[in-house]
KOLPA-650252 format. One record per residue (C-alpha): residue in three letters; x, y, z. Coordinates in nm, 4 decimals, always signed. Layout:
% residues N
<atom res="Ala" px="X" py="Y" pz="Z"/>
...
END
This chain:
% residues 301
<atom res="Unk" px="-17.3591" py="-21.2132" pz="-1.3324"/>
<atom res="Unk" px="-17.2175" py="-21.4421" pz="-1.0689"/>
<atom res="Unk" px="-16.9079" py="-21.5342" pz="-1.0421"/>
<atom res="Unk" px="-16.6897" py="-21.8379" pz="-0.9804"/>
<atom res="Unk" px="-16.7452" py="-22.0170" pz="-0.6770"/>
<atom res="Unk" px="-16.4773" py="-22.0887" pz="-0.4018"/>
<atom res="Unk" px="-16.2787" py="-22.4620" pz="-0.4956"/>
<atom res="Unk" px="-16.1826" py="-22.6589" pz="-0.1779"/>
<atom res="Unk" px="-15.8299" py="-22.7859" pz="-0.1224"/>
<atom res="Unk" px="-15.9339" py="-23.1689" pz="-0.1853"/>
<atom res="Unk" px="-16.0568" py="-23.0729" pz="-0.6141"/>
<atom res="Unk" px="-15.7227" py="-22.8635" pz="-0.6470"/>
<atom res="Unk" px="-15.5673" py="-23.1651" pz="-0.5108"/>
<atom res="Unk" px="-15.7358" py="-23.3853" pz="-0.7388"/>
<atom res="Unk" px="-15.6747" py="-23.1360" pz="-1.0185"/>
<atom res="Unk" px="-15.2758" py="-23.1759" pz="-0.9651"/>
<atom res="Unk" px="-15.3047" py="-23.5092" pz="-0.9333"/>
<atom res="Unk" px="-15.4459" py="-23.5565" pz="-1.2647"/>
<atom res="Unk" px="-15.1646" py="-23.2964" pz="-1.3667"/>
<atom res="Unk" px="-14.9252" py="-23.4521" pz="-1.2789"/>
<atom res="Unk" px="-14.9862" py="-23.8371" pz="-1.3222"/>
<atom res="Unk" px="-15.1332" py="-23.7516" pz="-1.6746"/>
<atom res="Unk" px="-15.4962" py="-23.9499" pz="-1.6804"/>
<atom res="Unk" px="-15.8026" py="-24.0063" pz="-1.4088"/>
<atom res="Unk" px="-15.6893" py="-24.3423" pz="-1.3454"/>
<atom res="Unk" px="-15.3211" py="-24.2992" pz="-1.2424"/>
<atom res="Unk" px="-15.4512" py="-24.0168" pz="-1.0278"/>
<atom res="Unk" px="-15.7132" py="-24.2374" pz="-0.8601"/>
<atom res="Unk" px="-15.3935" py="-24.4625" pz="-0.7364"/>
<atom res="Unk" px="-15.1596" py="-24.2299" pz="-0.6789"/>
<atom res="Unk" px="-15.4190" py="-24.0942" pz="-0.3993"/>
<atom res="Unk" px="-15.5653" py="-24.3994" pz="-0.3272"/>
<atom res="Unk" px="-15.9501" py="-24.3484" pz="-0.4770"/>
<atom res="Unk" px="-16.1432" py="-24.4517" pz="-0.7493"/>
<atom res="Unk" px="-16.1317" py="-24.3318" pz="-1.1136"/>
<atom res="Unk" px="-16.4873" py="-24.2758" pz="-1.1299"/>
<atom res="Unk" px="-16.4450" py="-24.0420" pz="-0.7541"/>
<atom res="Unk" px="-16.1312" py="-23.8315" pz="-0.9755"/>
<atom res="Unk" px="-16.3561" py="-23.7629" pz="-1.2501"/>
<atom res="Unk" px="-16.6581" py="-23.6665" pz="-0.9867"/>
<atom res="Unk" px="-16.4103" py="-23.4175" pz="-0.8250"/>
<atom res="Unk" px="-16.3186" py="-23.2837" pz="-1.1543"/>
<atom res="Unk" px="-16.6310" py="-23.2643" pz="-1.3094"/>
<atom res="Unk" px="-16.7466" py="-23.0728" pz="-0.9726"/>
<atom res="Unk" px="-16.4582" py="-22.8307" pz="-0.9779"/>
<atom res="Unk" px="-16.5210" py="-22.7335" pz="-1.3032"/>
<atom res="Unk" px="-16.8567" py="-22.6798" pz="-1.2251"/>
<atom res="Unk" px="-16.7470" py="-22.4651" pz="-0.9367"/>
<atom res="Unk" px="-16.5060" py="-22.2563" pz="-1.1538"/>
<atom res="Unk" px="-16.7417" py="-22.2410" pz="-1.4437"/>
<atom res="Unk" px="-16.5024" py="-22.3177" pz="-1.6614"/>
<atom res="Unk" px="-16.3536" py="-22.6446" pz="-1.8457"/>
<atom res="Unk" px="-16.0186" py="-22.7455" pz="-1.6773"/>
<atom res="Unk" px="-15.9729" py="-23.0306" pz="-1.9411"/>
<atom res="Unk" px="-16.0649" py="-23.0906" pz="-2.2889"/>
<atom res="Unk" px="-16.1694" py="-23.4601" pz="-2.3562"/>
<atom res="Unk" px="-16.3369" py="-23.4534" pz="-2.6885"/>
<atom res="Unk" px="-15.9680" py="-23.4382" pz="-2.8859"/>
<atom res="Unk" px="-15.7988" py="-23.7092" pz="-2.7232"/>
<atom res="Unk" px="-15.7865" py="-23.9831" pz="-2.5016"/>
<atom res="Unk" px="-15.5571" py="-23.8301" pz="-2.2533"/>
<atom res="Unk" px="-15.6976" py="-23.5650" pz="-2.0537"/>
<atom res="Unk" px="-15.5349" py="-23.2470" pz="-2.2036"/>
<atom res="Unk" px="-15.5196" py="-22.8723" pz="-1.9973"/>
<atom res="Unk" px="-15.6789" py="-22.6180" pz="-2.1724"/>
<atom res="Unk" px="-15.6025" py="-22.2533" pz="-2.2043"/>
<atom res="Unk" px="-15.7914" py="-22.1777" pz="-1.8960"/>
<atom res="Unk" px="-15.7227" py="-22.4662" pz="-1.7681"/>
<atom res="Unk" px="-15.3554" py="-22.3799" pz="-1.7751"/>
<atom res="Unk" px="-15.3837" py="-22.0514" pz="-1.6284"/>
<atom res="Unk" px="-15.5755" py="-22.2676" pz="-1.3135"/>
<atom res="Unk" px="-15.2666" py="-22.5051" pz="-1.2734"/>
<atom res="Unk" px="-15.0874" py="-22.1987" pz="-1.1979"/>
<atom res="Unk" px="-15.2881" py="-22.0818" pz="-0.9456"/>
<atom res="Unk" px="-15.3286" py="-22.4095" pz="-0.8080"/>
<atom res="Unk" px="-14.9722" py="-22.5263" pz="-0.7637"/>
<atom res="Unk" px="-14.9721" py="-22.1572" pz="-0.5844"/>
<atom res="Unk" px="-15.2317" py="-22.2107" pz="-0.3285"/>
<atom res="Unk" px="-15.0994" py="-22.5946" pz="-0.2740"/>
<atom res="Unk" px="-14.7202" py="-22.4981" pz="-0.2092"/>
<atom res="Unk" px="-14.9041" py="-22.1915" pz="+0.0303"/>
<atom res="Unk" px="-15.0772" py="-22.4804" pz="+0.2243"/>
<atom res="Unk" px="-14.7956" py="-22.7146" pz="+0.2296"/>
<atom res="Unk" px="-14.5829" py="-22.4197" pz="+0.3940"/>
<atom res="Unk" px="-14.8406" py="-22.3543" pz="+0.6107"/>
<atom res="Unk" px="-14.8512" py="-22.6984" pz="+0.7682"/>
<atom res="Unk" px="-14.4671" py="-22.7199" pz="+0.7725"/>
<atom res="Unk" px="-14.4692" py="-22.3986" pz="+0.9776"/>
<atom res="Unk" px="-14.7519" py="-22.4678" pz="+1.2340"/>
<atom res="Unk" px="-14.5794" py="-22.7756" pz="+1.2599"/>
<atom res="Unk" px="-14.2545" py="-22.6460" pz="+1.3658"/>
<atom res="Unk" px="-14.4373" py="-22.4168" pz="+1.6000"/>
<atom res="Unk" px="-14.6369" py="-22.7157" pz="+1.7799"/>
<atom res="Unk" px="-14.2407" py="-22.8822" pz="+1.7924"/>
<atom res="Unk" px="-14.1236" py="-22.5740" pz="+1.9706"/>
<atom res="Unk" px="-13.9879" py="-22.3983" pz="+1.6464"/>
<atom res="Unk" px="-13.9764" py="-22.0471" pz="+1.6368"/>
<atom res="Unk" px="-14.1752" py="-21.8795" pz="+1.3490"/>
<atom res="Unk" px="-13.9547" py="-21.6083" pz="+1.2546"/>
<atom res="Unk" px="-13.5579" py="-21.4911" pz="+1.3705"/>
<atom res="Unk" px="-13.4358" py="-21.1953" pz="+1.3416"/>
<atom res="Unk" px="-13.0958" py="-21.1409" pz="+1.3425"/>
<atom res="Unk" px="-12.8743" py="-20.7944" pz="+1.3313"/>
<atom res="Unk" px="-12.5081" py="-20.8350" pz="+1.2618"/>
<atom res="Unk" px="-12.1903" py="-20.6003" pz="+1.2907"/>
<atom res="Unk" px="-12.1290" py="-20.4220" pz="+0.9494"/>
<atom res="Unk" px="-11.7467" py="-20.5204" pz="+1.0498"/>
<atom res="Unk" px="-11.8577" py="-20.9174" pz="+1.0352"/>
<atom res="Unk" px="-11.6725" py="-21.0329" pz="+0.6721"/>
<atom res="Unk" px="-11.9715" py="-21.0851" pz="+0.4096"/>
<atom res="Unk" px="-11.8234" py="-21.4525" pz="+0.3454"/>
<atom res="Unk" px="-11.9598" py="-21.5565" pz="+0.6875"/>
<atom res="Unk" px="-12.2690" py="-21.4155" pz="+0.6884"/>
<atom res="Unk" px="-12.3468" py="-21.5509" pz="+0.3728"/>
<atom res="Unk" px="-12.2427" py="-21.8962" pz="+0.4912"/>
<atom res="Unk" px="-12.4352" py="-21.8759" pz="+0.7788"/>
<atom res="Unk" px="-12.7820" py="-21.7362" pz="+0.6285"/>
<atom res="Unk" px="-12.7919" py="-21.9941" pz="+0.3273"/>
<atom res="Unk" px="-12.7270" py="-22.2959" pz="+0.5689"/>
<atom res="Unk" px="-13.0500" py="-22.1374" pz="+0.7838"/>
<atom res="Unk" px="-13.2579" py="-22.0895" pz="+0.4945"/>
<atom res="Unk" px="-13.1632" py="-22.4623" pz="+0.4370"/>
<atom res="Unk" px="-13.1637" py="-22.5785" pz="+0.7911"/>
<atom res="Unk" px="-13.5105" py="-22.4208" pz="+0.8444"/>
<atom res="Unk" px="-13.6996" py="-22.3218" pz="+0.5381"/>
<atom res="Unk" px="-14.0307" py="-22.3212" pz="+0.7419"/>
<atom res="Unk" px="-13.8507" py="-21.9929" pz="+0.9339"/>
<atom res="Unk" px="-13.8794" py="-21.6777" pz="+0.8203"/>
<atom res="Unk" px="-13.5357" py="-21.4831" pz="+0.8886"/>
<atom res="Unk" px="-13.5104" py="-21.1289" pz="+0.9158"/>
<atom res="Unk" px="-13.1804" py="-20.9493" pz="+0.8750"/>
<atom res="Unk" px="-13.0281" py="-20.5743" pz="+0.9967"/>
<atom res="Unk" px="-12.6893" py="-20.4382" pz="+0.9444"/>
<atom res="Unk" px="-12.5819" py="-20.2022" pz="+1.1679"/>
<atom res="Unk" px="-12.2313" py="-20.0721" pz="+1.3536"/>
<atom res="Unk" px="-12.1178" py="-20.0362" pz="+1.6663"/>
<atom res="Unk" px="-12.3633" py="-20.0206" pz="+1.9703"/>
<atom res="Unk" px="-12.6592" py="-20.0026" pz="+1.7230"/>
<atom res="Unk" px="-12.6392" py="-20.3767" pz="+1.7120"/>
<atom res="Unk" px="-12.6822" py="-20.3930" pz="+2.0488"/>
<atom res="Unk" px="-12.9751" py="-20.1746" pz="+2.0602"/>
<atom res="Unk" px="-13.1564" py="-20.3627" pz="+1.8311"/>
<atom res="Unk" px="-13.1050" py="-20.6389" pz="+2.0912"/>
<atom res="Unk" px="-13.1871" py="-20.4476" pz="+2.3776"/>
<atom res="Unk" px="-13.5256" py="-20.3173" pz="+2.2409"/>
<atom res="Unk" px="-13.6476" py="-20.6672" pz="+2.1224"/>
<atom res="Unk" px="-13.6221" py="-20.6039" pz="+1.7192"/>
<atom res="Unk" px="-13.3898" py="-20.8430" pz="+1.6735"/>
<atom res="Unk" px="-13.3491" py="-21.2161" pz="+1.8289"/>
<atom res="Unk" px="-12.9683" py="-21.2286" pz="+1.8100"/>
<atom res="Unk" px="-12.6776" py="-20.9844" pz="+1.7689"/>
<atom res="Unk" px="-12.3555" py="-21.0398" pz="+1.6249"/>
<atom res="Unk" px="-12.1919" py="-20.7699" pz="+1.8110"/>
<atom res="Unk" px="-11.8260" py="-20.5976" pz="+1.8522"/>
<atom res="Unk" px="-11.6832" py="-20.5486" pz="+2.2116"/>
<atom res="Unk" px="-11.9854" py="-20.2281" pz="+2.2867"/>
<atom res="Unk" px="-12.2075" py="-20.4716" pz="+2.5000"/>
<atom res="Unk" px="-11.9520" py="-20.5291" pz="+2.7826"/>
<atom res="Unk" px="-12.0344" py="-20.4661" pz="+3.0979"/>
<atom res="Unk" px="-12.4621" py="-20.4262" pz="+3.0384"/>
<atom res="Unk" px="-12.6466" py="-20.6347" pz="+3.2093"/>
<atom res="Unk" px="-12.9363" py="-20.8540" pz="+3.0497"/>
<atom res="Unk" px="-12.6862" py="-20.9785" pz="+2.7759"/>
<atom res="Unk" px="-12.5630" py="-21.3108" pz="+2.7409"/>
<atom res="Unk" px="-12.2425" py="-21.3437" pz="+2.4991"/>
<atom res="Unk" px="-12.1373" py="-21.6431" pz="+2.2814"/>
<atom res="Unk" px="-11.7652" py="-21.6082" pz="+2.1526"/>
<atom res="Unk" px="-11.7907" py="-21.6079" pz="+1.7685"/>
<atom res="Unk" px="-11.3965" py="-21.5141" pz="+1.6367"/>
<atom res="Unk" px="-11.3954" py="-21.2099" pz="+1.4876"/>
<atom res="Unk" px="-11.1994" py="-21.0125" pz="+1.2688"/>
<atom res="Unk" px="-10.8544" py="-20.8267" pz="+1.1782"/>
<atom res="Unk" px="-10.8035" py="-20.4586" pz="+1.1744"/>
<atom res="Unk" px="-10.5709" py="-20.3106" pz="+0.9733"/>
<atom res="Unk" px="-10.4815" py="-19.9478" pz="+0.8894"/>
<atom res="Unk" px="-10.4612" py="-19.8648" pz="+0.5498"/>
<atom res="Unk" px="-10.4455" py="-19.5291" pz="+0.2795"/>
<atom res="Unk" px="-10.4138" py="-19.5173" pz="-0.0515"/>
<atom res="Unk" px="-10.0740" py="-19.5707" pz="-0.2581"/>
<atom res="Unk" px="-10.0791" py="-19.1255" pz="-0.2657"/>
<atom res="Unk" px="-10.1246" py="-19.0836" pz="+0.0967"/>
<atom res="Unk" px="-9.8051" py="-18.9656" pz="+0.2661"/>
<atom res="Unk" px="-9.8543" py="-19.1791" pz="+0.5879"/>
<atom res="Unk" px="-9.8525" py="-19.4620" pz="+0.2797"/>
<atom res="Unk" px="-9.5596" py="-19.3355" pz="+0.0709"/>
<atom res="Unk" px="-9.3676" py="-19.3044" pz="+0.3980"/>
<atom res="Unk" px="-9.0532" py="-19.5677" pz="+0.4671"/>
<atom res="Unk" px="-9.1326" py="-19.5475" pz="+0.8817"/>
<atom res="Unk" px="-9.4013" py="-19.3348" pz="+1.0354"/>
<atom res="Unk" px="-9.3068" py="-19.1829" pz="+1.3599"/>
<atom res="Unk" px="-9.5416" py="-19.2072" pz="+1.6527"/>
<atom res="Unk" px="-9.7709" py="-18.9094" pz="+1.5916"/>
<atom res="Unk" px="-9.7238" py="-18.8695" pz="+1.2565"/>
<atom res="Unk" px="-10.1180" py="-18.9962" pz="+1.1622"/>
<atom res="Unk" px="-10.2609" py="-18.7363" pz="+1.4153"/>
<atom res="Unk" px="-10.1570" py="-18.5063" pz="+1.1329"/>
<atom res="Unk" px="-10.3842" py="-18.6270" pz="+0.8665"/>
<atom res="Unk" px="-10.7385" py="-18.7010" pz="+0.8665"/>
<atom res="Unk" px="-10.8464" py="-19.0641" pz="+0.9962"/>
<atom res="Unk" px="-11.1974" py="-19.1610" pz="+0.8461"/>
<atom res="Unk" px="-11.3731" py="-19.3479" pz="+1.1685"/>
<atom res="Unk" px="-11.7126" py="-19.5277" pz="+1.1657"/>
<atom res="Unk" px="-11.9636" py="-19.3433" pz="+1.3390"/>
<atom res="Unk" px="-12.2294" py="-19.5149" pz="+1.6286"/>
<atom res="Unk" px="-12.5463" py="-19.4354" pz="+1.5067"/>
<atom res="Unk" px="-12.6639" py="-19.5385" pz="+1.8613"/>
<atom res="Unk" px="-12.6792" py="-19.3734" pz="+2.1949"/>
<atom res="Unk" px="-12.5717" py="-19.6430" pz="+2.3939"/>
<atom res="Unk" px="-12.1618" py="-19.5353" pz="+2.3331"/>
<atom res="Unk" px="-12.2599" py="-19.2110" pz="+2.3071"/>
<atom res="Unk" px="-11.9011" py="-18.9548" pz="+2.3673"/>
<atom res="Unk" px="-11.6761" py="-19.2939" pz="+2.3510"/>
<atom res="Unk" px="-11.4436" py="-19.3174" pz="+2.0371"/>
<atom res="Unk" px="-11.3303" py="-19.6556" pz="+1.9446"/>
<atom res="Unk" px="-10.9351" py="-19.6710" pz="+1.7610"/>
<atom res="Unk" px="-10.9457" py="-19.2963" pz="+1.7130"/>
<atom res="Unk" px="-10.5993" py="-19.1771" pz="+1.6676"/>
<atom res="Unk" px="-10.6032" py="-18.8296" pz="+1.4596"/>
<atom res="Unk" px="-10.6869" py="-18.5445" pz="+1.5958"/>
<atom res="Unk" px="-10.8875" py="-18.4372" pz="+1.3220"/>
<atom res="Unk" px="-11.1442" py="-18.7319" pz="+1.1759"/>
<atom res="Unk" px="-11.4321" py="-18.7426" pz="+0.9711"/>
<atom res="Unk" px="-11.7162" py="-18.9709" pz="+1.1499"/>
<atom res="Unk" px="-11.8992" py="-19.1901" pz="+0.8865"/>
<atom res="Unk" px="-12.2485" py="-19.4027" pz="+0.8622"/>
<atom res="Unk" px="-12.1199" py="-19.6676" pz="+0.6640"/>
<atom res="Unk" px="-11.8139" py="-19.8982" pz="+0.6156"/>
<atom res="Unk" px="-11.9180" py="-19.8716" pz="+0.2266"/>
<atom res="Unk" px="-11.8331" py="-19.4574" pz="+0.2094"/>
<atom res="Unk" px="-11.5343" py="-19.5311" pz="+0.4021"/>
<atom res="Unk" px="-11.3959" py="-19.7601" pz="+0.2099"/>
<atom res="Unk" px="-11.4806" py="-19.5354" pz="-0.1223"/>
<atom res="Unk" px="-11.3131" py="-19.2438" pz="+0.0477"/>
<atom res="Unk" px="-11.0278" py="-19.4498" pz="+0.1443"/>
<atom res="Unk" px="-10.9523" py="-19.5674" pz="-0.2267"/>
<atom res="Unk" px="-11.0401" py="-19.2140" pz="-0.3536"/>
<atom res="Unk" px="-10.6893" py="-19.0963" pz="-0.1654"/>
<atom res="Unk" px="-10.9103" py="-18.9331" pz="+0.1239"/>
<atom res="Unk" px="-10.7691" py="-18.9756" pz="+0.4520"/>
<atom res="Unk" px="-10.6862" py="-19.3391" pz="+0.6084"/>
<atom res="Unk" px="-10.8699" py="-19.5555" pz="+0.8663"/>
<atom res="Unk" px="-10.8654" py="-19.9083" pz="+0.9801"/>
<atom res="Unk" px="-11.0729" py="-20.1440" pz="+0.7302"/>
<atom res="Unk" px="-11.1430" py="-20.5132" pz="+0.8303"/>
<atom res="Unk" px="-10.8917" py="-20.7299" pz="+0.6350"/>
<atom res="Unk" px="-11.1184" py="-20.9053" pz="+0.4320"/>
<atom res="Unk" px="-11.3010" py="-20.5813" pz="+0.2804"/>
<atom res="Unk" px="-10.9688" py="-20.4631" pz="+0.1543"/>
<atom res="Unk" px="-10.7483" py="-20.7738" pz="+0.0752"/>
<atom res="Unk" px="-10.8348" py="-20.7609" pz="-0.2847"/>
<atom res="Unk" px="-10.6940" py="-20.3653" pz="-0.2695"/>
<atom res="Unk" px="-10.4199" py="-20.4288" pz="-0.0915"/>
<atom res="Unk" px="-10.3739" py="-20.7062" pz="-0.3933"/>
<atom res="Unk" px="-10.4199" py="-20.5054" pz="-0.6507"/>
<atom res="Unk" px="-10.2139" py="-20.1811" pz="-0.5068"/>
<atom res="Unk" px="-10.5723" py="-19.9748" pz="-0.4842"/>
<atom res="Unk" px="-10.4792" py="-19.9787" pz="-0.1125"/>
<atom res="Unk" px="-10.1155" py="-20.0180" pz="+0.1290"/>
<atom res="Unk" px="-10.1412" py="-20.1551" pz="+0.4769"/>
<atom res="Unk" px="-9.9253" py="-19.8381" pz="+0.7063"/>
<atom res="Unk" px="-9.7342" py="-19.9167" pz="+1.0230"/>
<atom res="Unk" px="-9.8314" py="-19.6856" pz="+1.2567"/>
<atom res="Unk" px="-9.6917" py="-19.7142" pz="+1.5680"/>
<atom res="Unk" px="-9.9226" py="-19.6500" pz="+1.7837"/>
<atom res="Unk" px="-10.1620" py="-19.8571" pz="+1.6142"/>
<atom res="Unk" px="-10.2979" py="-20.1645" pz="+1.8442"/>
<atom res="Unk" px="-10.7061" py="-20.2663" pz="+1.8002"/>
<atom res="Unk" px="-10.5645" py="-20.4901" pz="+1.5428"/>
<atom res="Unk" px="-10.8282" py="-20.7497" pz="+1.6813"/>
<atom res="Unk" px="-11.2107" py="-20.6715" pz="+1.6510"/>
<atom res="Unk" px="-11.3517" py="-20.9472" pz="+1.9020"/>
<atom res="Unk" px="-11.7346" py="-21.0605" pz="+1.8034"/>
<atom res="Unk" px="-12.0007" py="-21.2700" pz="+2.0481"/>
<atom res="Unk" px="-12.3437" py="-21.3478" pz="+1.9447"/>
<atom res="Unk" px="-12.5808" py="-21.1823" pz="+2.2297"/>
<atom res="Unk" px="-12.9066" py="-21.2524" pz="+2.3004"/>
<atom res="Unk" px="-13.1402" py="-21.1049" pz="+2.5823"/>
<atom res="Unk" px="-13.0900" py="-21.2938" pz="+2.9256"/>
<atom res="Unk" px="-13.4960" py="-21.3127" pz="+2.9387"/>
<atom res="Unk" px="-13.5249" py="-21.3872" pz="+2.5631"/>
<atom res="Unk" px="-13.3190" py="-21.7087" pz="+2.5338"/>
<atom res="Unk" px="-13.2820" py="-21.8612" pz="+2.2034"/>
<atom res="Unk" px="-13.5004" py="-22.1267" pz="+2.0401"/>
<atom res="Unk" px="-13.4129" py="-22.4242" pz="+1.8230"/>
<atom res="Unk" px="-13.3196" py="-22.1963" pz="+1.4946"/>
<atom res="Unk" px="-13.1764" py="-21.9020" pz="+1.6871"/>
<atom res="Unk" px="-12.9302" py="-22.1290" pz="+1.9139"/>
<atom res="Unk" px="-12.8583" py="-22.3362" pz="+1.5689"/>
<atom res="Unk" px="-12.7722" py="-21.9905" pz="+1.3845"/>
<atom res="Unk" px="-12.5500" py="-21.9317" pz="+1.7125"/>
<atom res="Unk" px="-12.3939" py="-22.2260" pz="+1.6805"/>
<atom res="Unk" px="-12.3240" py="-22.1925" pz="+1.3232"/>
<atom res="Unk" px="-12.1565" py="-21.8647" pz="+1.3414"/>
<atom res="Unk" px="-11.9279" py="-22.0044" pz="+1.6787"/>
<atom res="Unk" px="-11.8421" py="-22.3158" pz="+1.4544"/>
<atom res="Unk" px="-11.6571" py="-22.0642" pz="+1.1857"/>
<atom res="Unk" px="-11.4626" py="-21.8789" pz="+1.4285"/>
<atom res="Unk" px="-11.2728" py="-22.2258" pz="+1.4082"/>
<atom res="Unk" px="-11.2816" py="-22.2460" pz="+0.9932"/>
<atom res="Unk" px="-11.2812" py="-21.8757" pz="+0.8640"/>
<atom res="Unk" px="-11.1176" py="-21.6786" pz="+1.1182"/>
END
């Protein structure tokens, strides 16, 4: 038994059309044809599909059937597909790229990323955007090695060459331990009194910092993937580390967590810059997303 045949573009327009105006003739005008050419173009679709799109014995209006239904779906699919399709190649032709990817600094606070993706997605719908989350020199790894387009990177990238830096803000440290901890229950810590205790400190999963410690004060610490376990362990009454401000600002508010003075504590500041490969400049959508990111430094800190 053979199947359906293979509808072209111009009947599934016609189709919608029909749809969506509700009869042949208000189709016909709303693409500039005759009635008699919409209800050629039906008739031959149906013919293609081998199936009846419309059923015109019941009323006057042409009415969807069940199958004809199911088609519509399909058909606003494909049309949508095509319509993205020429928006993208578009862009392209303009000089827009076709996809950014972008890797950002777990310690980046989740209100700007947010802010900054949904404005892109906006911005550029045509765009496909890839994201990573990494830590440390990781992000600028992914830089280095061409996955991503754009880094939104901690202070790990100075001094390589290749890498061009955008100032973005960036982000307060502070050191914190739960209500329990005895660096928190104590009045005045002395300096030395956190080597005593365990410090929980991010790991670099890369090995561009490899041997280099970044705000490690204990002498004994517990090196972690995440900024998610950290913070669990950090509530749980396990050790203390430095958390960014926003992460733990609703702790500290609700008593989960206490901010301790330590005196020897000073990386209260966790500069970012948005890098980017000195061969790989950014296109239209990259240096946009740049921009977008150096723009907050100036609203959200």
């Amino acid at each position: 038994m053979q199947g359906p045949g293979v509808p072209s573009l111009d009947q599934l327009q016609v189709f919608l059309a029909v749809v969506d105006t509700g009869s042949f003739a208000a189709a016909g005008r709303k693409l500039g044809r005759a009635t008699s050419a919409v209800s050629y173009a039906i008739a031959n679709l149906e013919q293609q599909l081998g199936v009846q799109l419309f059923d015109r014995d019941r009323t006057r209006k042409p009415t969807l059937t069940t199958i004809g239904a199911s088609v519509l779906s399909e058909a606003q699919t494909v049309s949508v597909g095509v319509s993205s399709l020429r928006a993208k190649v578009a862009g392209m032709l303009g000089g827009l790229e076709s996809e950014v990817s972008i890797v950002v600094d777990v310690m980046m606070p989740t209100a700007r990323v947010v802010d900054a993706l949904q404005a892109f997605e906006k911005k550029f719908p045509t765009v496909a955007l890839r994201l990573h989350v990494e830590a440390l020199g990781a992000v600028t790894q992914l830089v280095l090695s061409g996955t991503a387009t754009v880094g939104i990177s901690g202070p790990e990238h100075k001094g390589l060459a290749g890498i061009e830096q955008v100032r973005v803000g960036g982000v307060r440290l502070i050191p914190v331990a739960a209500p329990e901890h005895p660096l928190a229950r104590s009045a005045t810590n002395r300096p030395g009194d956190a080597r005593g205790h365990v410090q929980l400190v991010l790991a670099d999963r890369s090995t561009l910092t490899t041997g280099r410690d970044f705000g490690v004060v204990g002498i004994r610490s517990w090196r972690l993937a995440d900024l998610g376990s950290k913070h669990a362990l950090l509530v749980a009454g396990i050790g203390w580390g430095s958390m960014p401000e926003p992460m733990v600002r609703a702790d500290l508010e609700a008593g989960r967590l206490e901010a301790i003075d330590l005196p020897e504590w000073s990386n209260s500041f966790y500069a970012m810059q948005a890098i980017y490969r000195t061969e790989s400049p950014p296109g239209p959508a990259a240096a946009w997303l740049i921009e977008r990111f150096a723009q907050q430094s100036d609203v959200m800190g």
